[in-house]
C-alpha positions as CSV (number, residue, x, y, z in Angstrom):
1,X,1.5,-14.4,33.5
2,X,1.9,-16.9,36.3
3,X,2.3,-20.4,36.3
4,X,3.0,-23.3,39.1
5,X,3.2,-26.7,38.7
6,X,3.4,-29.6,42.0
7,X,2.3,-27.2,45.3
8,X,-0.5,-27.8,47.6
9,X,-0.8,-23.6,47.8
10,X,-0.8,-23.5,44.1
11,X,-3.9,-21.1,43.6
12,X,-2.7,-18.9,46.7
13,X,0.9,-18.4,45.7
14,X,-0.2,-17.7,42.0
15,X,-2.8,-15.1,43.4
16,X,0.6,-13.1,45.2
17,X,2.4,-13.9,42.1
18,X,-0.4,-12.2,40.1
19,X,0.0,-9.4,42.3
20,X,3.4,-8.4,42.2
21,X,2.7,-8.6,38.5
22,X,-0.3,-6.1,38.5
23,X,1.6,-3.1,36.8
24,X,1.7,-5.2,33.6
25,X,-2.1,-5.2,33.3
26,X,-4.8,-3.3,35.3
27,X,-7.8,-4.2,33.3
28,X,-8.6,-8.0,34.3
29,X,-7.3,-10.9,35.9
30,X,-8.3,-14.4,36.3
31,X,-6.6,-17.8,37.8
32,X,-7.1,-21.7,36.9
33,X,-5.9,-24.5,38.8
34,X,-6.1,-28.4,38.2
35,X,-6.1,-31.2,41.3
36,X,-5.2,-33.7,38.5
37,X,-8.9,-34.6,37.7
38,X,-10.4,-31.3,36.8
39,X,-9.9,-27.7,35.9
40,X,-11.9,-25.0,37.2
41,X,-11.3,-21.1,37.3
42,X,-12.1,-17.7,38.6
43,X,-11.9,-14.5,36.6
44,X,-13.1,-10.7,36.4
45,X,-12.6,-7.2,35.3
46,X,-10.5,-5.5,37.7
47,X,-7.5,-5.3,39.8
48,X,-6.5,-8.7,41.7
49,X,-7.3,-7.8,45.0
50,X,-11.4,-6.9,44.0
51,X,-11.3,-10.1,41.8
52,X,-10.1,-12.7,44.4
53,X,-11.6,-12.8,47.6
54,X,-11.0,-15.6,50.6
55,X,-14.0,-17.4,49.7
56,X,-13.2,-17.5,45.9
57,X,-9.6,-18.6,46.8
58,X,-10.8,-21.5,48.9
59,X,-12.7,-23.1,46.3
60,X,-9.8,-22.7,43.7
61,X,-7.5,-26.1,44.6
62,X,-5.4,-27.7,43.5
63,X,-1.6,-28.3,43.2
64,X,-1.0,-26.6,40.0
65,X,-1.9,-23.6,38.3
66,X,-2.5,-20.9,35.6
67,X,-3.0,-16.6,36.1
68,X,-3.2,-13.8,34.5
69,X,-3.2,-10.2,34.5
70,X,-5.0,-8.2,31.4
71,X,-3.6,-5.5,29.6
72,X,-5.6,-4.7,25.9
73,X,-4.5,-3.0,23.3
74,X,-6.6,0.1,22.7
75,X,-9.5,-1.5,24.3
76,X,-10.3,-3.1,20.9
77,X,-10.4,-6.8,22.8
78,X,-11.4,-5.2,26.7
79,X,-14.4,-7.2,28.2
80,X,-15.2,-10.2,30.1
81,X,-14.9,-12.4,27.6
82,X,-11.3,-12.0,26.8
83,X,-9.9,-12.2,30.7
84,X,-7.6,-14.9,30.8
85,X,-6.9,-17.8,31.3
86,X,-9.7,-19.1,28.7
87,X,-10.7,-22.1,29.5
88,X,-12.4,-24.9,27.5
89,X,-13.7,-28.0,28.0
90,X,-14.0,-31.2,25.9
91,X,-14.8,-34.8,26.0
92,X,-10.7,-35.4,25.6
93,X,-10.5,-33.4,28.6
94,X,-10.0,-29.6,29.3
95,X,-7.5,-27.0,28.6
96,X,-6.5,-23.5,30.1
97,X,-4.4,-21.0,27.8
98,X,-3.0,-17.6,28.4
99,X,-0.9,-15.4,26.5
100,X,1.3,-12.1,27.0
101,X,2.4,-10.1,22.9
102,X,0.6,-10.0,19.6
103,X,0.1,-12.6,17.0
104,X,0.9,-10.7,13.3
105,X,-1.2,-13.4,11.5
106,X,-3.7,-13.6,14.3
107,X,-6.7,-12.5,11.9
108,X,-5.8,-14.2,9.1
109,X,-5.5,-17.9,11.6
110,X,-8.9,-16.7,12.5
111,X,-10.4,-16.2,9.2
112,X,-9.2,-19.7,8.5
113,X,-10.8,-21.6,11.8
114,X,-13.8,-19.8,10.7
115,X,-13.8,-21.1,7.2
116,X,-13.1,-24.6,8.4
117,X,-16.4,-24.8,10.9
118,X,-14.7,-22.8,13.8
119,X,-17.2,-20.3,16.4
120,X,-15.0,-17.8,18.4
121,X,-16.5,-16.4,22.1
122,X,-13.5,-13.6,22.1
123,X,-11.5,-11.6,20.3
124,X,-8.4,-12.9,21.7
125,X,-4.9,-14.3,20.2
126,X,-5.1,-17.2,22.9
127,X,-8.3,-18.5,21.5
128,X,-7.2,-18.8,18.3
129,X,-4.0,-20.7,19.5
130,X,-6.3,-23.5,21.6
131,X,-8.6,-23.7,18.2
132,X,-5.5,-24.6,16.3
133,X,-4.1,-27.0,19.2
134,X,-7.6,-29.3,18.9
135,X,-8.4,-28.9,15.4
136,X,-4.3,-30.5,14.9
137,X,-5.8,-34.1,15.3
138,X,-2.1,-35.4,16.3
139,X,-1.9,-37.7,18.9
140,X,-0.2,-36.0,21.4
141,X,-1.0,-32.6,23.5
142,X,3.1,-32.1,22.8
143,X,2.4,-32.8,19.3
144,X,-0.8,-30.8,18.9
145,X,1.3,-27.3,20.7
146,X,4.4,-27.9,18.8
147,X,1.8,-27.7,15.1
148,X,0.1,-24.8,16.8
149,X,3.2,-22.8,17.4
150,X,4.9,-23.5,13.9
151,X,1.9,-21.7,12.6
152,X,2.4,-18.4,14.0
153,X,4.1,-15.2,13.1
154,X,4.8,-12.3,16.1
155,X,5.3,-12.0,19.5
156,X,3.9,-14.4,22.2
157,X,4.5,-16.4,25.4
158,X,2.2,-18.7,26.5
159,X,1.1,-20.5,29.3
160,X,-1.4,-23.8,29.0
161,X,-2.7,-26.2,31.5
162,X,-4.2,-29.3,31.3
163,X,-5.2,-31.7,34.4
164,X,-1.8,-34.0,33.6
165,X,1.0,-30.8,32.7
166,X,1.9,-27.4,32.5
167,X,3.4,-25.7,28.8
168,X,5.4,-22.9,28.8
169,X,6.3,-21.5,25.4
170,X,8.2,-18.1,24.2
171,X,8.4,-16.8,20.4
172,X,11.7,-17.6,18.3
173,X,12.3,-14.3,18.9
174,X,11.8,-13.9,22.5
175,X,10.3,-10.3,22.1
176,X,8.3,-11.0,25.1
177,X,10.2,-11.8,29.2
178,X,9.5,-15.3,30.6
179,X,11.2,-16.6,33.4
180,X,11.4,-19.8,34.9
181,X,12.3,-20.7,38.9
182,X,11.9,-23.5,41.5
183,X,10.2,-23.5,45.0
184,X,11.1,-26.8,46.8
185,X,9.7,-29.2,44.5
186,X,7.6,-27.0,42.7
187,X,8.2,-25.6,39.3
188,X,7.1,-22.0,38.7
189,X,7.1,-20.0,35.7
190,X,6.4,-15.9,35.6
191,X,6.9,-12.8,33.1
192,X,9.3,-11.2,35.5
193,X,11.5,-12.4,38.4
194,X,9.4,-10.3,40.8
195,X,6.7,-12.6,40.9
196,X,9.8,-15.2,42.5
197,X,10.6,-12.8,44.7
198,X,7.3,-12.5,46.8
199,X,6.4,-16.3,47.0
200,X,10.0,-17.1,47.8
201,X,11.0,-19.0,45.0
202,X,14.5,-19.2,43.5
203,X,15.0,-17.7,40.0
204,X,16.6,-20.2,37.8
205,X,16.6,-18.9,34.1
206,X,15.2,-16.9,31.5
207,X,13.3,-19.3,29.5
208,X,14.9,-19.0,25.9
209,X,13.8,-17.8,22.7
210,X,11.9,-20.6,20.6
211,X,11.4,-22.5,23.6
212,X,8.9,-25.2,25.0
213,X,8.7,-26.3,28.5
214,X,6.7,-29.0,29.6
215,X,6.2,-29.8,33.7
216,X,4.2,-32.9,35.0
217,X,4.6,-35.1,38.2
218,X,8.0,-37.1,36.0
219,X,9.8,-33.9,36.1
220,X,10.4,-30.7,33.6
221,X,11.6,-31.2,29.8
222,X,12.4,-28.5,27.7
223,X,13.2,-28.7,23.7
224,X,14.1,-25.8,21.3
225,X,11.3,-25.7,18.6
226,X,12.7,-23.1,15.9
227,X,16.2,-21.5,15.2
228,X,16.1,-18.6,17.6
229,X,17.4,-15.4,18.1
230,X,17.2,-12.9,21.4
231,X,15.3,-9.6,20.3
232,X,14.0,-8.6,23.9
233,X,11.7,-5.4,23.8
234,X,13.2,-2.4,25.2
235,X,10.3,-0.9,26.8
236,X,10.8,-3.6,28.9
237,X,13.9,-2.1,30.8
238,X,12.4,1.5,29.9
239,X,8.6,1.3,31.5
240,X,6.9,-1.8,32.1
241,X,8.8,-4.3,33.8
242,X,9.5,-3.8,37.9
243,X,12.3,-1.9,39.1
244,X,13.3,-5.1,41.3
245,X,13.0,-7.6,38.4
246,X,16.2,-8.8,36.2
247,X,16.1,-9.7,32.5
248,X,18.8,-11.2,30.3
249,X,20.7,-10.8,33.6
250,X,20.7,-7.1,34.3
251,X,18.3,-5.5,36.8
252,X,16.1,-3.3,35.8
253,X,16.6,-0.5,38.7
254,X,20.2,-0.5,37.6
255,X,19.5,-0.4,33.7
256,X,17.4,2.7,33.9
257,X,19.3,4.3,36.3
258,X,22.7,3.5,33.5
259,X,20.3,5.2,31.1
260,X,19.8,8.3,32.6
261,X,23.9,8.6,33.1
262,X,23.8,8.3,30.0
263,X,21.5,10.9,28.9
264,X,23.5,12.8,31.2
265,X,26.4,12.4,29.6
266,X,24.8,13.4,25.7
267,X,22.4,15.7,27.3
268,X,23.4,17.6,30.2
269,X,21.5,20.9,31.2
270,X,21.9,23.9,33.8
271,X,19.3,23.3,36.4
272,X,19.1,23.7,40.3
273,X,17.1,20.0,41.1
274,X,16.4,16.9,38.9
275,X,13.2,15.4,39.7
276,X,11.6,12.1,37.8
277,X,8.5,10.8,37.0
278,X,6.8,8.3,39.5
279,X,7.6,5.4,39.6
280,X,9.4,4.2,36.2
281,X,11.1,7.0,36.0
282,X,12.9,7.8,39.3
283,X,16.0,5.6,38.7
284,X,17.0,6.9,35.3
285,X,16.6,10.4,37.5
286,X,19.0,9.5,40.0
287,X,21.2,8.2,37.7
288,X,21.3,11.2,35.8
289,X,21.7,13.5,39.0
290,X,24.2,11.6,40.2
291,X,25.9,12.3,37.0
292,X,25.9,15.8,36.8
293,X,26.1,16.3,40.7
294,X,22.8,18.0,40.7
295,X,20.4,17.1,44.1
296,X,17.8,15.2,43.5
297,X,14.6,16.0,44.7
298,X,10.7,14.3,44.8
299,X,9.1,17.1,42.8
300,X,6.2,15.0,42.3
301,X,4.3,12.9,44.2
302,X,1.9,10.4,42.6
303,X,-1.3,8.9,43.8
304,X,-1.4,5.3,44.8
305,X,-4.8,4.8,44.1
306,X,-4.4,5.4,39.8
307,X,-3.1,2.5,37.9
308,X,-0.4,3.0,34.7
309,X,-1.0,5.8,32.4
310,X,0.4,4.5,29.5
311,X,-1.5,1.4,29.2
312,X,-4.6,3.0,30.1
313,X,-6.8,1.9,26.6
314,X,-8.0,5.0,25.9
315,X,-6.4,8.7,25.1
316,X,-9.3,10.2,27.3
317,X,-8.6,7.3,30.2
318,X,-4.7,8.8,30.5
319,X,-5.2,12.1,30.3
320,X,-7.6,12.2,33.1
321,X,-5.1,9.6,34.6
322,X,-2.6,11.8,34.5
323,X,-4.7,14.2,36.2
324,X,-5.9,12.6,39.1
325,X,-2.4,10.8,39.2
326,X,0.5,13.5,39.5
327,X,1.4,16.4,41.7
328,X,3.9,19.0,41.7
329,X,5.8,19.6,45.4
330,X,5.7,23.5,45.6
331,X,8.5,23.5,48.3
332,X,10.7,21.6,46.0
333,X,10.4,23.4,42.3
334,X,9.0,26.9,43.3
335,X,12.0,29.3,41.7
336,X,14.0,26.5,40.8
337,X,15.3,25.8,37.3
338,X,14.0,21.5,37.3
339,X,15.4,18.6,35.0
340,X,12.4,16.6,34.7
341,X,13.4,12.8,33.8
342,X,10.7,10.7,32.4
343,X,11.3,6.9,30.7
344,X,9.7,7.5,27.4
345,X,7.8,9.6,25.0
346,X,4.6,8.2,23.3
347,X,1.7,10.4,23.2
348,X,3.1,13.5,24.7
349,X,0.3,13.3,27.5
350,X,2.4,13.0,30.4
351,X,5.2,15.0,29.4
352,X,2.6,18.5,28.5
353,X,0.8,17.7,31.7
354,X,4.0,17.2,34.0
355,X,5.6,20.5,32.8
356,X,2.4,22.4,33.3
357,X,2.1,21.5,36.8
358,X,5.7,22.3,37.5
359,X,5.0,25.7,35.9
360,X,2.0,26.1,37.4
361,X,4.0,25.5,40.9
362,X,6.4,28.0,40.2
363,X,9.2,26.6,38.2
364,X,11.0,28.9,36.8
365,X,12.8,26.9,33.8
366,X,11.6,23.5,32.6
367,X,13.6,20.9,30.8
368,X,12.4,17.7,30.1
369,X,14.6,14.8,29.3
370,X,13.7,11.4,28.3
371,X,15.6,8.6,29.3
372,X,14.9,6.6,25.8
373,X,15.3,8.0,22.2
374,X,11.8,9.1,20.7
375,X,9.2,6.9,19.5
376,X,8.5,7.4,15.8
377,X,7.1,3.9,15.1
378,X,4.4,1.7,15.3
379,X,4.9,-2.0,17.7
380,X,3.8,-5.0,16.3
381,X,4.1,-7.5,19.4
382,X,1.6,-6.3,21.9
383,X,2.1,-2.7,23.1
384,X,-0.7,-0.2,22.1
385,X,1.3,1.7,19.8
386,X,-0.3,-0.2,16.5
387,X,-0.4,3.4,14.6
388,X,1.5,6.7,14.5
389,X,-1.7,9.0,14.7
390,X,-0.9,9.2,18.3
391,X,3.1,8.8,18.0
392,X,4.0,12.9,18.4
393,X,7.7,12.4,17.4
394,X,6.7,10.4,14.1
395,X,4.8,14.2,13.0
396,X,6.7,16.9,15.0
397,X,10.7,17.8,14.7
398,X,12.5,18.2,18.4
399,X,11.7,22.1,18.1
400,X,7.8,21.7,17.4
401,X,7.5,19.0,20.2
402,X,9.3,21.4,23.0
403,X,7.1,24.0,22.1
404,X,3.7,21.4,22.2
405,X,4.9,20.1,25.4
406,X,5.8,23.6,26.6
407,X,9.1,22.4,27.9
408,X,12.4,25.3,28.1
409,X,14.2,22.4,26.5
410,X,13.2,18.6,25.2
411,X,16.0,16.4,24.9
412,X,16.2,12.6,24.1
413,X,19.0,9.7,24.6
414,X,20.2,8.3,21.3
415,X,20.1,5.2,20.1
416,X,23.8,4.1,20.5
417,X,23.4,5.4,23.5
418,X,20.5,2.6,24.6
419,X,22.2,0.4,23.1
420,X,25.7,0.8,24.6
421,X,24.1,0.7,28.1
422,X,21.4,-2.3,27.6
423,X,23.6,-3.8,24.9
424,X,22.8,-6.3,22.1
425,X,19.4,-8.8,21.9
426,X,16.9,-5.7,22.0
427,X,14.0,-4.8,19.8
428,X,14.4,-1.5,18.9
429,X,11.9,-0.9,16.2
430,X,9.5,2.0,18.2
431,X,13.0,3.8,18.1
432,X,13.9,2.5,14.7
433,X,11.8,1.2,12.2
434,X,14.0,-1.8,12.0
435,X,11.8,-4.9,13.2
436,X,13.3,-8.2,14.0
437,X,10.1,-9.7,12.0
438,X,8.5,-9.3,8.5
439,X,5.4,-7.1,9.7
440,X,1.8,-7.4,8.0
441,X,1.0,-5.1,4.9
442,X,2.1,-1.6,6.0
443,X,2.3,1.7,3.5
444,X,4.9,4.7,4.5
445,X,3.1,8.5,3.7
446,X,6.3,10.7,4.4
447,X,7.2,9.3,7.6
448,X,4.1,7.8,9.0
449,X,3.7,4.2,9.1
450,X,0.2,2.4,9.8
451,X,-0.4,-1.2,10.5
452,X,-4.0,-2.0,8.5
453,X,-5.9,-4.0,11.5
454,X,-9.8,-5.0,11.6
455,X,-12.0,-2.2,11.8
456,X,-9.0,0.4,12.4
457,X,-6.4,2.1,9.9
């Protein structure tokens, strides 16, 4: 998410914004932008650059603004309909709402707006969230978000815009990364820094846990609505966030490259070349090369044409993904005993594919190491790991999984180890099983956990 508030180029400088932020979402996109009077918006399925062309951009002005980038969680809410921002209209005046995590009580808020006389166009948490702002009947658009918020339960950060002012909110438990910066005058809030970076404004802070933050032409204002605590998602510094981008104060390039010296240092294996898996991957390989004094090499070379694997909504989508993504550098791994360094290990696609090809290109030994500990659980705040069916290390011992994946050797950092390189304020629950929420109705069956969702078990 993107949002600007008090620039002339505010539609144009969210549209860069949006993408420097395209590796959170590949699937849809969309921007809104008010010139005080009136809202009006572009969206579309796709990648920014087929969405928003110089004609479309044009007609989007304004001096604030609202964007998006889509990422679904297995597909269940993919369409047109649920690219954000959503935008509705009214005769109080309009309102544009997006929204990066997972509401837990999402379909039961939705169950009760439908009782109470409520018609939904999407599927999506954000639209649930503007029903309960209007149907509030407080005075206030302050009042009306602050009564929204207090009803829900999960992770979320949200960005809304009316023609008057710009809300910013994060969860109490800030599971989700919002940032907010300055350029000149202008107030600009993003989900990473990177999005700073590229229009060339100046990071200011992380917004905090519990937070709200209103901008309009008097200035910014910022309150703590609930008691708060930091529980940043991992996966954050594992996969999704950019290299180049700094949360909670610690870059993200150096974080996973501390993580692979320190799966180094627990797990360290005989082999001629270390080699990583592009992109999120590569630092936490030269981290761990560096530690063992073992060259690094670019035994794989990845398309730049295929989007992000793991948040591809379908099982079939990343394994041809994989595919049509991934390489192995015969020059580099022919005869060679490789450490192969990926960030994390989900589905076991990746991994079985990546230690084929190296085979397959002469490899003579093939150890893969994972740079976070193993996934055995479900996430509740907006990553599309809602059941274990697809979680391999919540079924398979460390023996079984080498031998699926086809690996020489699997190894996999620890715990204490994540945590004495990233430190304290982390959800770790994939890892765990120990969630910084109470979690909806859930059953254990050995040790598989299953989140009961609409139409899926």
């Amino acid at each position: 998410m993107f949002g600007i508030w008090g620039h002339p180029q505010a539609s144009r400088l969210t549209y860069y914004a949006l993408h420097s932020l395209q590796h959170r979402g590949q699937e849809g996109t969309g921007i809104v932008v008010t010139d005080g009077a009136h809202l009006q918006g572009k969206k579309g399925e796709g990648l920014v650059t087929d969405i928003f062309t110089v004609q479309s951009m044009a007609e989007l002005k304004g001096t604030a603004a609202i964007g998006h980038v889509r990422y679904t969680i297995g597909g269940s809410d993919a369409g047109y309909e649920n690219v954000q921002p959503l935008l509705f209209r009214s005769s109080t005046g309009s309102l544009a709402l997006c929204h990066s995590g997972h509401l837990l009580n999402g379909l039961e808020l939705r169950r009760q707006l439908e009782e109470q006389g409520s018609i939904f166009q999407t599927s999506s948490d954000a639209e649930v969230v503007a029903h309960l702002i209007r149907r509030s009947k407080l005075p206030a658009l302050k009042e009306q978000v602050q009564y929204a918020l207090g009803l829900l339960q999960g992770a979320y950060a949200f960005l809304l815009l009316t023609e008057r002012e710009l809300i910013a909110a994060l969860d109490p438990k800030g599971l989700r990364p919002l940032s907010l910066g300055r350029l000149g005058e202008a107030w600009v809030i993003a989900s990473e820094s990177c999005a700073f970076d590229i229009i060339g404004a100046q990071f200011e802070r992380d917004v905090q846990p519990g937070e709200l933050i209103i901008v309009n032409d008097q200035g910014i204002h910022s309150e703590v609505l609930a008691p708060a605590s930091r529980n940043l998602c991992a996966m954050e510094y594992v996969y999704f966030a950019r290299p180049d981008c700094n949360l909670g104060g610690i870059n993200v390039h150096t974080a996973r490259k501390e993580l692979g010296k320190q799966l180094a240092r627990e797990c360290p294996v005989e082999a001629d070349v270390v080699t990583g898996v592009p992109d999120s991957s590569l630092s936490a390989a030269i981290g761990y090369a560096e530690e063992l004094r073992i060259p690094y090499e670019m035994g794989l070379v990845k398309s730049r044409y295929i989007g992000r694997t793991f948040i591809e909504p379908s099982p079939s989508l990343r394994e041809q993904g994989v595919k049509l993504k991934l390489s192995a550098v015969r020059g580099v791994v022919e005869g060679k005993r490789v450490a192969l360094v990926d960030d994390s290990f989900v589905r076991g696609t990746t991994g079985k594919r990546i230690t084929r090809l190296l085979k397959e290109a002469g490899a003579r030994e093939v150890h893969l190491l994972i740079s976070s500990p193993p996934i055995r659980y479900p996430c509740f705040y907006g990553i599309d790991t809602l059941s274990t069916e697809e979680l391999l290390a919540a079924h398979y011992d460390l023996a079984e999984l080498t031998a699926l994946v086809g690996a020489d050797s699997l190894h996999f950092l620890s715990v204490a180890g994540m945590r004495k390189v990233l430190g304290g304020g982390l959800c770790l629950a994939c890892f765990t099983g120990e969630y910084p929420t109470e979690v909806p109705e859930k059953f254990e069956e050995g040790k598989r956990w299953q989140m009961l969702t609409a139409g899926r078990e």
